[in-house]
Structures are given as C-alpha cells and as structure tokens.
N, C-alpha and C positions, 0 to 999 in steps of 0.2 A: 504493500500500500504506500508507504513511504518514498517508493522509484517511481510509481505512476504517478505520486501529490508533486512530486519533484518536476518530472518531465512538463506535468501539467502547468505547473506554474512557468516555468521558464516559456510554454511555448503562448500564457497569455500574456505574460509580462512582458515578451517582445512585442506582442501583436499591440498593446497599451502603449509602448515607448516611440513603436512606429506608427499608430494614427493619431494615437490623443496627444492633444496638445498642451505644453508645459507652460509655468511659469517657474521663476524664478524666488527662489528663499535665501533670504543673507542671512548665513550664519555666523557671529559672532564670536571667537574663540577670544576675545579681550574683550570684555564688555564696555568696559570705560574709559578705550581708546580717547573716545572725545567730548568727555565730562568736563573737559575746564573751558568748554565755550562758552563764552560769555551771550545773555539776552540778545544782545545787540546784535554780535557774529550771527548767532542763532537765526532772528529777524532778516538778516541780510540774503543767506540760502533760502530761508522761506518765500522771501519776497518774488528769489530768482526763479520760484518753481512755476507750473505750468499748474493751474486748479484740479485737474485729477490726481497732480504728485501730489500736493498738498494734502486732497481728499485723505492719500498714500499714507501720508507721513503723518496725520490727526488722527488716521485707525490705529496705526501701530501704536501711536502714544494711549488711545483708550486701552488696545493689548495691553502694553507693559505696565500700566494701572491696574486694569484688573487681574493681573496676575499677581498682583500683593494685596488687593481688597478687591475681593468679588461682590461686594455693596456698588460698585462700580459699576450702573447698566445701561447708562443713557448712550444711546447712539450718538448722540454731540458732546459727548464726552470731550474729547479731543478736540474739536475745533473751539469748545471754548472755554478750555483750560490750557493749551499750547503754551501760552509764554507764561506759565505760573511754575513752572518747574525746567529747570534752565537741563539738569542734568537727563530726565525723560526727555525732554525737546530734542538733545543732541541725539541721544540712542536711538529716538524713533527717525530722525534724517540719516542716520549712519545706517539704520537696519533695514531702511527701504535705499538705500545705495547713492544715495541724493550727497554722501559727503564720501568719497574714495579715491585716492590718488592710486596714480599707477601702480605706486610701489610697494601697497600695503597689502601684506598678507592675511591681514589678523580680519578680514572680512569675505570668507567663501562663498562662491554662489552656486547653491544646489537647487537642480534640477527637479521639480515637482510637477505632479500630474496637475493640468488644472481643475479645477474644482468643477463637478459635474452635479448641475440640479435638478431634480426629479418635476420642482415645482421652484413660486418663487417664497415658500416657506423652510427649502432644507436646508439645515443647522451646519453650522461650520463647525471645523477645528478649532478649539479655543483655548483659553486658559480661565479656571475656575476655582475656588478654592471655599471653603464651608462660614461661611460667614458670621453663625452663631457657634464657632469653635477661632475665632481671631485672636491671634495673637497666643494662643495655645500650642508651646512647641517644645520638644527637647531639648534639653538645654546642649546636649553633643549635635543637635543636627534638625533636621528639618526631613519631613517623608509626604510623597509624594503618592498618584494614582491616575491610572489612566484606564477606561473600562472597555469593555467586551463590545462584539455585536450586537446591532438591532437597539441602541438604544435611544431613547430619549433622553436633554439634557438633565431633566428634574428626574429621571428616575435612573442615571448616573449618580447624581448628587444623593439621591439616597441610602443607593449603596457603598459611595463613599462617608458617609455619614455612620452607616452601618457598621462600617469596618473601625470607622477608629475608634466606636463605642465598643466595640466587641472584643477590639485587638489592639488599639494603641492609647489606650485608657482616656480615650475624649481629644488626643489631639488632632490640629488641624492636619488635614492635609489637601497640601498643594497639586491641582490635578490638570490634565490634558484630558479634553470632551474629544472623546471618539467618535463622530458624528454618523446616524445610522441612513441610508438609504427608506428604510420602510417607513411607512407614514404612520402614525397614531392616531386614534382616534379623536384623544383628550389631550393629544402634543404632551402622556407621562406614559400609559401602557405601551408595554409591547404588542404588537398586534403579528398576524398571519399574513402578512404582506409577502407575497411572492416574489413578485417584480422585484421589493426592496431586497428580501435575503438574497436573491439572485444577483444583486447587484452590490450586496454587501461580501459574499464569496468571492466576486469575481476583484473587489478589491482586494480583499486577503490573497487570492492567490498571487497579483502585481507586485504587491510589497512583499512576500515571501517569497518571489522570483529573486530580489536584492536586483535588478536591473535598473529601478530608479524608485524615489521616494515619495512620499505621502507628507504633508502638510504636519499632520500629527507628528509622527516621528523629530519631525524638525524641532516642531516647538518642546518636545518631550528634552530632548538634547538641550536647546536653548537652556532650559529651566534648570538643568544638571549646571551648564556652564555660568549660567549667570550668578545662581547661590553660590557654588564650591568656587568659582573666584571669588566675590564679592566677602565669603566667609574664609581662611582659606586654614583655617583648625577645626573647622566643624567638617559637616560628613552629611550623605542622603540617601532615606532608602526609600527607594522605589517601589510601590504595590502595583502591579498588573494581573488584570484578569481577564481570562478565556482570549479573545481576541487581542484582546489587548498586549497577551503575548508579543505579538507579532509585531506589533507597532516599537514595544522598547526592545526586541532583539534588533529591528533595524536602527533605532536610535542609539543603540552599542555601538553597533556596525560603524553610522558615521562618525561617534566620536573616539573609535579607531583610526579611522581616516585623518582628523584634523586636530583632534583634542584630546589622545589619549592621556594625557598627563593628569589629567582629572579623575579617570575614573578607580583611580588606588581607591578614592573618598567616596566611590558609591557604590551601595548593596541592593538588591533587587530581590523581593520575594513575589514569586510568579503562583499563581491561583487558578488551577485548571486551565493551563495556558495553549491557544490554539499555537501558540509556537516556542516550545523550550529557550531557554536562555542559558546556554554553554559559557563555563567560565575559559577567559581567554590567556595570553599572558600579561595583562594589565589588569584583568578584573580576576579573580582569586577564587579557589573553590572553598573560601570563607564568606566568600561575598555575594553570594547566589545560592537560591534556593526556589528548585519548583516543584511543588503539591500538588497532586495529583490521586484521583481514585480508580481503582480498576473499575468499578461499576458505570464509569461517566464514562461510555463508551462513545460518545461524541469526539470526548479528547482519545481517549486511546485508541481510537478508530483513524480519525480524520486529525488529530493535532500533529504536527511537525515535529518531528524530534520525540514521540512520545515512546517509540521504540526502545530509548534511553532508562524509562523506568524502570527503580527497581535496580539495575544496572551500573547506572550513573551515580556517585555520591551525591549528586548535584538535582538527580533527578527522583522524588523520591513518591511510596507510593502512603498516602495514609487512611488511615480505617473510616469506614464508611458506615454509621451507625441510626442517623436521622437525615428527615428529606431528602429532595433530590440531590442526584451522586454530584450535580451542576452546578449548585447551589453553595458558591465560594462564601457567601455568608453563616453560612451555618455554625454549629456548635461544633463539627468537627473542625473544618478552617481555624477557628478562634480556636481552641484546643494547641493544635500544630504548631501554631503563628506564633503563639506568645512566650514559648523560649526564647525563638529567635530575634524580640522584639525586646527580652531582657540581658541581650544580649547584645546587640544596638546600643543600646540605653548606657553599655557601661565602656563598651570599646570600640563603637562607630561602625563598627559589622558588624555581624549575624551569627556567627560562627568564631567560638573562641579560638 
C-alpha cells in the first residue's frame, strides 16, 4: 500500500506542479532583518507601492497580529493600524518582498500552489491561537497545533482547545488553520461532502509528493522561525493531527532546506498522523513522537509512513480503550501525551 500511496502521489503532484498555478511565499529565516526602520522609511516604501501591494502588505500585517492575538479579526485590521507599529510594518513589506536587495539571502521564495476556491466562502490558511487561554505558556517554550482534514475553522479551534485542556494543563497554543475543501452546513460541522474530501485527498497526496508546497506548511515553519529566533533559550513543541501530519513533515522538510539551525529547539508530537514524522539529523529521536492505534485503520491503512509502527522508536503504537480508534482527543491520546508533555516542561523535548 505504501509503493502505490507513493507512486500515486508523485504522479498527482506532478500533474499539480505542471497545470496549477503558483504563487509565491517569503520565507523568512531572520525575522528582524529590518526592524530598525524607522515610520518615516516605513511610509516612504509604502507610499512607492502600487494599491494591490499595499492591499499585500496591510494582510500580512493583520497575519502577523493575529498570530500573537487571535482577538485580532477585523479584515481592516491592517490598513488601519499600519503605521502604529513601526516593527510589524517593516516585517509585513519585507514578507510580501516589497523590501529585498539582490544580495540578501535571509528572505527565500517558495513556490506555492495557489489557492483554489470551491466558492467565495472557502477558509484560508491562517494563523490562530485560543484566545481565552492568552498569555498562558510554559515558561521553557511555547506549543503549537495545526489540525487534520475536513475541517472547519471553529471546530479546529475546538479541538485545539480540547487538547490543551486534556494534555497541556490549559495552555495556549499557537496554531496553523488547515483549511478544509468540504462545505458545512453551520460553517463548524463536519459534513459528507464528497466533492470537498475529494479534493481535500487530492491535496494531501501534492504535499506528500514533496514536489512543491502548501500555504500551510509555510506559515507552520514561519511560526517555528519566528518564536525560536525571537526566543532563542526557549524551545517548541508542535501538536499535529491526522492530516495534519502531512502539512508539518513538509514544514520539517523546508526548514531542512533553509533553516535547519532551529530545529535542535523543536519537538513534534504527531496524533494519528496521515503522514509520520521521521527524526532526521537535526531533529533527534528525542524530539518526535507519533501515536498511533492499530484499530484506526484509516491511518494504518492509508497514512504514510504508518508501516513504521510499532517498528520505529519514533513510531509508536498505543492502547485503544474508549471511542473512536480516530478520535486524537480522547482519554487514551491524553493518557500517552502527558509524559511527554512533563517532559517538555522540564528539558525542552519530549524524550529525556
């Protein structure tokens, strides 16, 4: 199964790379390259844009707010808070590529599918984080979460809610919306949408081909880079679930490519993940951990890498006692989770 998921993916992921079409993600491996602009400077690039870059560069600035307060929801966010913060102002012109000299490496440009809409309701890639848990964080680090298939953003947020009342004693965590194809009825259930799971497969197979990247993954990495610089004695661990898998093994992947020096400081604990997360020679087989049931014959059927269990130190399998085997919320998940999470708590990884 694992040679056909393989083949399968490589031959949609070409067939993705060569008709759909891309835009472009700057990613940032310095994040405050150009923090000491001043207002003025600031205002001056502004002035020289073109009203869509502008549009460009007032999104991004709502992005990198809301990925520190997700109380943060007005769409004019950014256009009319721009010159209230001199240091967001410069990041969001540097991250939409509006400030780059020849010569600078420290801003890569990676190649993304573009964004394809079912309707003009379907939910982007975001950044989100639990609003009534602010300011709520380890004092060694900061933990993150980016979630599965099929979902809606309010019942993402639930289940990251879920988790860190179950498994990381109420703190927040800072998360990547994995935005679902299928439609809802009440924009929070999961619904039967065919069309949508068909088209939320056929994206998991493109990002599991590794021939080019997803929006999510990007910002999943940003989020690694921007804390572990900005902190640079603290530490992050990653929760990914089911699908979600997928999204942070590629977001490893690019921060192989440009920013391996980070990832010593980041641990990853994977929750029925439609794609395993192999420790590499920068990320440690301290620093990963993926759970997994033999009854969720979803992942041990169709997940990537799930061959591993069982097998793998890294890959493990565990007891299957209430609800669905799926069901990364449960009493057995929280059970599993929470050595590795006192463990976290006292050495920055997972695994003494």
């Amino acid at each position: 199964m694992q040679g056909i998921k393989k083949g399968l993916a490589s031959t949609v992921g070409l067939i993705s790379y060569t008709f759909v079409s891309k835009s472009v993600f700057y990613l940032s491996v310095e994040p405050d390259k150009y923090d000491h602009l001043t207002l003025d400077e600031i205002r001056v690039i502004y002035n020289s844009l073109t009203q869509d870059e502008r549009n460009r560069a007032e999104f991004m600035f709502w992005e990198l707010s809301k990925k520190e307060d997700c109380r943060i929801d007005s769409p004019f966010y950014g256009r009319e808070n721009f010159f209230t913060n001199s240091v967001l102002a410069a990041r969001s012109l540097y991250r939409c590529g509006f400030i780059l000299l020849s010569s600078d490496q420290t801003l890569v440009p990676v190649k993304i599918s573009k964004r394809v809409a079912r309707c003009h309701s379907t939910p982007i890639a975001q950044y989100y984080s639990l609003g009534e848990k602010i300011h709520r964080e380890y004092p060694i680090g900061r933990l993150g979460y980016i979630n599965g298939m099929g979902n809606a953003l309010a019942w993402a947020g639930t289940d990251a809610s879920k988790l860190s009342d179950s498994m990381a004693e109420g703190n927040n965590l800072h998360c990547v919306f994995l935005p679902s194809f299928k439609k809802s009825h009440d924009n929070y259930s999961p619904s039967e949408d065919k069309m949508g799971v068909t088209m939320d497969v056929v994206r998991h197979l493109v990002v599991n081909s590794g021939i080019h990247q997803n929006k999510a993954s990007c910002l999943l990495a940003q989020m690694w880079i921007d804390y572990l610089h900005a902190n640079p004695t603290k530490y992050f661990l990653q929760f990914c679930a089911s699908d979600g898998g997928t999204f942070t093994n590629s977001a490893v992947n690019l921060m192989l490519k440009y920013a391996p020096h980070y990832l010593s400081r980041l641990s990853i604990i994977a929750l029925a993940p439609g794609c395993v997360v192999l420790p590499n020679e920068y990320l440690t087989s301290k620093q990963v951990v993926n759970l997994i049931k033999k009854e969720d014959t979803l992942i041990t059927q169709f997940g990537t890498g799930s061959n591993h269990a069982g097998k793998n130190p890294s890959v493990l399998y565990i007891p299957h006692t209430s609800e669905h085997p799926h069901n990364f919320t449960s009493i057995d998940y929280s059970r599993a989770v929470k050595p590795y999470i006192e463990c976290f708590k006292v050495h920055g990884r997972i695994i003494e």
